[in-house]
BAGUZA-49405 format. One record per residue (C-alpha): x, y, z. Coordinates in steps of 0.001 Angstrom, whole numbers, plus 500000, padded with zeros to 6 digits. Each point is the difference from the previous one (the first is absolute). Example, Ala and Ser with C-alpha at 12.3 -4.5 7.8 and 13.67 -1.06 7.14 Angstrom:
REM BAGUZA-49405
512300495500507800501370503440499340
//
This chain:
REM BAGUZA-49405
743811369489434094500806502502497435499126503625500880497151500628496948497862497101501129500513501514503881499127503046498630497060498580497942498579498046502788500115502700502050497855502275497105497857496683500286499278500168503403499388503640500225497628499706497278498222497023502004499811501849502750498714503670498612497180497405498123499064498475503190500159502945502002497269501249497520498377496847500287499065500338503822498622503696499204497157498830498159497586498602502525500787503323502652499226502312496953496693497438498776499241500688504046500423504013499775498178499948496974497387498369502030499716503124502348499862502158497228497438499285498033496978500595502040501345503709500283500498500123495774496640498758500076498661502730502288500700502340497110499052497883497813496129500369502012500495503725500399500374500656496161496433498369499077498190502434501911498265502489497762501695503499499449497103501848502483501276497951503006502952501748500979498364503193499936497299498378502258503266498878502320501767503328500336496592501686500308498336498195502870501397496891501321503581500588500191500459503522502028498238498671502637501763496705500154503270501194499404499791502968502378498361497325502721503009497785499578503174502365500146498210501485503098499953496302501081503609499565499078501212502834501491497983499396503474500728496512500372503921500581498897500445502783502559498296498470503045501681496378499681503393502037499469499142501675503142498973497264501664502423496935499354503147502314499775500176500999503591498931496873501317502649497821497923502967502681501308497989499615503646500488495931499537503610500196498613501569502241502097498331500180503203498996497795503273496339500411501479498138498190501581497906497276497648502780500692496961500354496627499053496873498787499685498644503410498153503431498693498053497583497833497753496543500762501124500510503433497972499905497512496870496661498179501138498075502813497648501314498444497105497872496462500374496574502229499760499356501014496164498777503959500111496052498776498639499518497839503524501310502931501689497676502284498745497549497570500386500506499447504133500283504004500170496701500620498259498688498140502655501930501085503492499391503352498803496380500356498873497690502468502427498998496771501109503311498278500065501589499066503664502352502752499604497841503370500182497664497910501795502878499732502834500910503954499524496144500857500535499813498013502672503301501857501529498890503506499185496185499220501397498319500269496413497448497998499333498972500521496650501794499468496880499092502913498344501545502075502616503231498932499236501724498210497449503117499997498767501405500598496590498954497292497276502264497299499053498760500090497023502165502676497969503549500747498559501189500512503814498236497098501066501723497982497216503093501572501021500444498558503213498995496502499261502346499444497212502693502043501969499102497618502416500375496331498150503180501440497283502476501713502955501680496849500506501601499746496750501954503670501003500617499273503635501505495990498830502352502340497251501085502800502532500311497928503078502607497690497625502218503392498939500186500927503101501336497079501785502205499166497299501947504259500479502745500004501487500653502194503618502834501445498631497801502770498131497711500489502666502951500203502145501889502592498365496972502041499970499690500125503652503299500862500301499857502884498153497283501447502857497099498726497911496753498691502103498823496404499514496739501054498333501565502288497865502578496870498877497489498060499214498047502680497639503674501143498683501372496329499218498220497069501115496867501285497618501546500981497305502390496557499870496620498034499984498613502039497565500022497260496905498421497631502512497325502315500720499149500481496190500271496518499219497361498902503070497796503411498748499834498928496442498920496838501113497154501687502055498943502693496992499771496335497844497873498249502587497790503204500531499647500494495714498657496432500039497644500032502805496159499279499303498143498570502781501330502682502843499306503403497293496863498357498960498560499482503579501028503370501228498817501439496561503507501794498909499125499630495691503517499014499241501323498997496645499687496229500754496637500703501470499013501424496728501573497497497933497675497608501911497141501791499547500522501012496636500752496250498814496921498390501906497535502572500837499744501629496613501962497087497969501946502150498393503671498252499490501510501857497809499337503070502506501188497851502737503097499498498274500833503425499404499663500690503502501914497599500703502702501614497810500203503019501964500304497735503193503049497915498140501572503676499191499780500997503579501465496617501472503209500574497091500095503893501559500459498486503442502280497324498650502319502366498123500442502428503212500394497020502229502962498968498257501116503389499263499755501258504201502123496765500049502784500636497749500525503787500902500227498588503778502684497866500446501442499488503602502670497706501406501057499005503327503506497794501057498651496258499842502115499561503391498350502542501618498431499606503289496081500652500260499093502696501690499544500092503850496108499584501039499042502900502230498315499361503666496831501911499993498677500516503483496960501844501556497756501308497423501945500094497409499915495882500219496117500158500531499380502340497068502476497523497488498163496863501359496555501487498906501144502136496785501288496050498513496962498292501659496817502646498659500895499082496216499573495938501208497094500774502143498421501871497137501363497573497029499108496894501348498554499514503882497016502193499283499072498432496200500643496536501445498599500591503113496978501076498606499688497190497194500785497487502654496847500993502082497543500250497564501451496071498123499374498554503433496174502057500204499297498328496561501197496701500627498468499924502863496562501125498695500434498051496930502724497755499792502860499544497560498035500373496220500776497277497609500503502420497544502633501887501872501866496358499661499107500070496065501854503766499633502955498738502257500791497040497742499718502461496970502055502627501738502729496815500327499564498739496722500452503234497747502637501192502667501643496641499567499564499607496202501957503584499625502847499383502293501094496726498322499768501925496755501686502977501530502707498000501680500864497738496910500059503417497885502706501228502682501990497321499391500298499686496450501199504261500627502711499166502206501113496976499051500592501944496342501428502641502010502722497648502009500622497657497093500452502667497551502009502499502022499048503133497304498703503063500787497317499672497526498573496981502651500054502623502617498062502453497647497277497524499248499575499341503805499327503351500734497424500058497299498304496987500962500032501714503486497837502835498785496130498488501005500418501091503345500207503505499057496921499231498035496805500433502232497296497100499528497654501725497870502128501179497529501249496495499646496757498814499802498568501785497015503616499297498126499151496556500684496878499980498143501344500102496182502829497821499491497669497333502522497277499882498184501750500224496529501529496615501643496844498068500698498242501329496713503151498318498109499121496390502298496775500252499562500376500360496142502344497488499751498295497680501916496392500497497849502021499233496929501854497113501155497808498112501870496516501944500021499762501308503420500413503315501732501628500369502966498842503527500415502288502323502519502501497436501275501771502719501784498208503273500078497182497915501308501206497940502556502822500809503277502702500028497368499871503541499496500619500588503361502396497981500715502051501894497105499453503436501437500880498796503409503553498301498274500663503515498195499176502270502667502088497684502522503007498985498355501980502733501258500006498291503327501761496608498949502057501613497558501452502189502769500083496913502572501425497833497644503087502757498577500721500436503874500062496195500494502034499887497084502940502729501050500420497764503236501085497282497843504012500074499298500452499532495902502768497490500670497046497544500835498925500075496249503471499573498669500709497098502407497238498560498549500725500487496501503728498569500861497712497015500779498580499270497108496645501990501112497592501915497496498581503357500866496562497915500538501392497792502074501594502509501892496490501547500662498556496721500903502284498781502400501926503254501461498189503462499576496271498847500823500959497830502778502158503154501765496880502286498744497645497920501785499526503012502957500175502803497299497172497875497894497751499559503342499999503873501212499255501259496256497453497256499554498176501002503679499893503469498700498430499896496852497751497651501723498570502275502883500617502824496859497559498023497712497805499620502719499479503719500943499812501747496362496765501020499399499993502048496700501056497423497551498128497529501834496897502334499797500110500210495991501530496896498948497927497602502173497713497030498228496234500878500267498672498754503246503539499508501729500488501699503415503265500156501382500738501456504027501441503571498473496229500232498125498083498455502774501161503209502231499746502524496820496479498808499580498822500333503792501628503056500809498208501406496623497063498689501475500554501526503226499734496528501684503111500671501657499713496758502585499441497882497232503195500326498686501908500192503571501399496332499940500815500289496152502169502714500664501487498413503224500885497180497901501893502093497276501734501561502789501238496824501707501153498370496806502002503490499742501882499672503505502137497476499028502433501706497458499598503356502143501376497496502866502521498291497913500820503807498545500695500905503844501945497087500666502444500091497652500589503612499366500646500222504197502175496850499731501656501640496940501004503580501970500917498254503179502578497876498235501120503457498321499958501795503051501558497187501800503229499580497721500295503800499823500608500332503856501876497312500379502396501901497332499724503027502011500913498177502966502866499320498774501091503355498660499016501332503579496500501614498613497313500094502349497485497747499105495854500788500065498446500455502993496539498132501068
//
């Protein structure tokens, strides 16, 4: 063949390929424009308030709120850092007595959402809850007014519960880093005459550092969007005000600038996030051997078993303890309420309805993303990742505008085409929901689905091209039936996710549709604690499985790492761990 058509064909071919390249970029970017526009409409809101509402803001509601909230950040940062940190380097690098089961039961927490929580608390710790009853029995009091201890209800109060349910997500960060550092460091450091303590503060800390960060801005994001635990314990919060502001005084536009604030604060915590991150950058020899687990004996064993078991006892035997009891007192004074059933089926249905959007969103991402192979795919990903760091309220009101502009356009349409209104198709009905529960969850199958995706070897898409195959049928037959596992876990999670969140469901719900998340919001505002008992030991058993799943496979994952690391040191004549 002559060299100018080679060297047209070729021109040809490039062209084809930049064109379809482009091609598979428009559905992730019609996807991350998807995510974004409830939080252009949020300023959208904001802006038709009248010009005496800020002033209103800044004057009265926000001090308070905002003050109320970075205390809460700052409390609920410092005690889960202080808490998960020493019990993940405990787990990693030590042997006592009940290690591996506190292994996983330290993640347990995470299957409770912070408002249920609250809600068992505000009951085991009333003057007349079992708990001071027990302590005035104890200390021979018989009255409660003689001694009581400090109310629940307050910032400190709030503190602890959310420190509480969110630790996990710091100790699951941590205790990864630290398994995965090499002894060599630690080693060297002890050679040099320095302690094992003061190792561990001098360079096993400071390696897991951008772990820590990473789990803490996950906490700080879980804590910003909290309703049902800072409402209970009455801590005014931004989203608490947001809430009030929107349906107490139906003020939207107020809501929405609010909720502004609260979007500036979750970008803050964002930006330093990734900033801590990049200044931090550690790296240990991938053929180094894990470090060596120390015996602890005596007390020092005793006092390791209890420091990882008191943040289980108080995240998760107490609260289910308690809600366990007073389920089987109801049912067995009353009996299993048909409407309980009714709010479990709609609990399943919006939950449902949201991951199947969520999950089929995910795909079209990272199927762009692998097909494509530009960094603009990657880009769009991360954007279309960004409703998690958007608490449920906020994404709620954003909701609101480009929704209802939607079912005003049907329901015009419709009148003029066949004379009949079909009124709020979606702002009235689950739809809604299931929307915010698709944006504020597709982080999770995005992130399952890239990590399925990495496992796969490229050479299986070109030996299917070689054969003749498209890039859809390449999806079709190879990449979905290998993501099959990757597909399950992220659909379980935004599942049991959907099935928890209580602030979107709280102000995008139909009229006269209960769910189990507002069944317990509305008893526990009630005070009717026992009412709600077996709603919220539902939500929590529903929430066990991907904690259990979570445990599984991250243990499987390290002891496999571990594993394959000693057996190299073995064979360089390391010592390998001990325990």
């Amino acid at each position: 063949m002559p060299p100018h058509i080679i060297s047209r064909n070729r021109r040809l071919a490039s062209a084809f390929g930049r064109r379809r390249g482009a091609l598979l970029l428009v559905a992730p970017a019609l996807v991350a424009g998807f995510v974004l526009l409830p939080i252009l409409a949020l300023g959208i809101i904001a802006a038709r308030g009248s010009g005496d509402l800020w002033p209103h803001l800044i004057a009265y509601v926000l001090p308070d709120a905002v003050s109320q909230t970075l205390i809460l950040l700052a409390g609920v940062g410092l005690l889960s850092f202080f808490v998960a940190v020493p019990c993940a380097f405990l787990v990693a690098t030590c042997e006592f007595p009940g290690r591996r089961l506190l292994d996983w039961a330290l993640l347990l927490p995470l299957a409770l959402p912070g408002y249920i929580v609250a809600y068992s608390y505000l009951d085991l710790l009333h003057p007349l809850g079992p708990v001071q009853g027990v302590l005035r029995f104890a200390l021979g009091i018989a009255s409660p007014r003689d001694f009581r201890l400090p109310d629940v209800r307050s910032v400190g109060g709030c503190i602890f519960v959310l420190s509480c349910v969110l630790y996990p997500y710091v100790y699951l960060s941590a205790r990864a880093s630290f398994l995965m550092q090499s002894a060599a460091a630690l080693d060297v450091a002890r050679s040099l005459g320095a302690s094992r303590t003061r190792a561990a503060l001098r360079i096993a800390l400071p390696m897991a550092r951008p772990a820590i960060v990473a789990g803490l801005t996950l906490v700080l994001l879980e804590v910003l969007g909290d309703i049902g635990a800072s409402e209970f314990l009455g801590v005014r919060t931004l989203t608490v005000s947001i809430y009030a502001t929107w349906v107490n005084r139906s003020n939207l536009p107020g809501a929405a600038q609010i909720a502004l604030v609260m979007l500036a604060l979750v970008l803050v915590l964002v930006a330093a996030e990734r900033l801590a991150r990049r200044r931090a950058r550690y790296t240990t020899a991938a053929a180094g051997r894990p470090p060596a687990r120390v015996c602890l004996r005596g007390g020092k064993a005793a006092g390791a078993t209890l420091l990882c078991a008191l943040p289980v006892l108080l995240g998760f035997v107490a609260p289910v303890w308690h809600l366990a009891t007073a389920a089987a007192q109801r049912l067995e004074f009353s009996g299993l309420s048909p409407a309980l059933l009714l709010e479990a089926r709609n609990s399943a249905l919006l939950a449902g309805g949201g991951t199947l959007v969520a999950i089929a969103l995910g795909l079209v991402v990272t199927v762009g993303q692998r097909l494509s192979a530009r960094p603009a795919a990657s880009v769009l990903a991360r954007i279309a990742s960004l409703g998690y760091a958007v608490p449920g309220t906020v994404l709620a009101i954003g909701l609101l505008t480009p929704l209802a502009g939607f079912d005003n356009w049907v329901d015009a349409a419709a009148r003029e085409t066949f004379g009949v209104s079909t009124g709020l198709l979606i702002s009235g009905s689950g739809g809604a929901l299931v929307i915010a529960y698709a944006i504020r969850f597709l982080a999770i199958p995005i992130g399952g689905l890239e990590a399925g995706f990495t496992r796969m070897s490229p050479h299986l898409d070109m030996a299917a091209r070689s054969l003749g195959a498209t890039g859809a049928s390449a999806v079709r037959r190879i990449h979905l039936p290998l993501l099959r596992p990757a597909l399950a876990t992220a659909a379980l999670m935004v599942f049991v996710d959907g099935m928890k969140e209580l602030p979107a469901t709280l102000l995008l719900r139909p009229l006269g549709v209960e769910t189990l998340a507002t069944h317990i919001y509305g008893e526990a505002a009630r005070g009717t604690y026992e009412d709600g008992a077996l709603a919220a030991l539902l939500v929590v058993l529903v929430g066990l499985v991907p904690v259990v799943i979570l445990a599984r496979i991250s243990g499987a994952a390290f002891g496999a790492t571990q594993s394959s690391s000693a057996r190299r040191g073995e064979a360089q004549g390391a010592p390998t761990a001990v325990g």
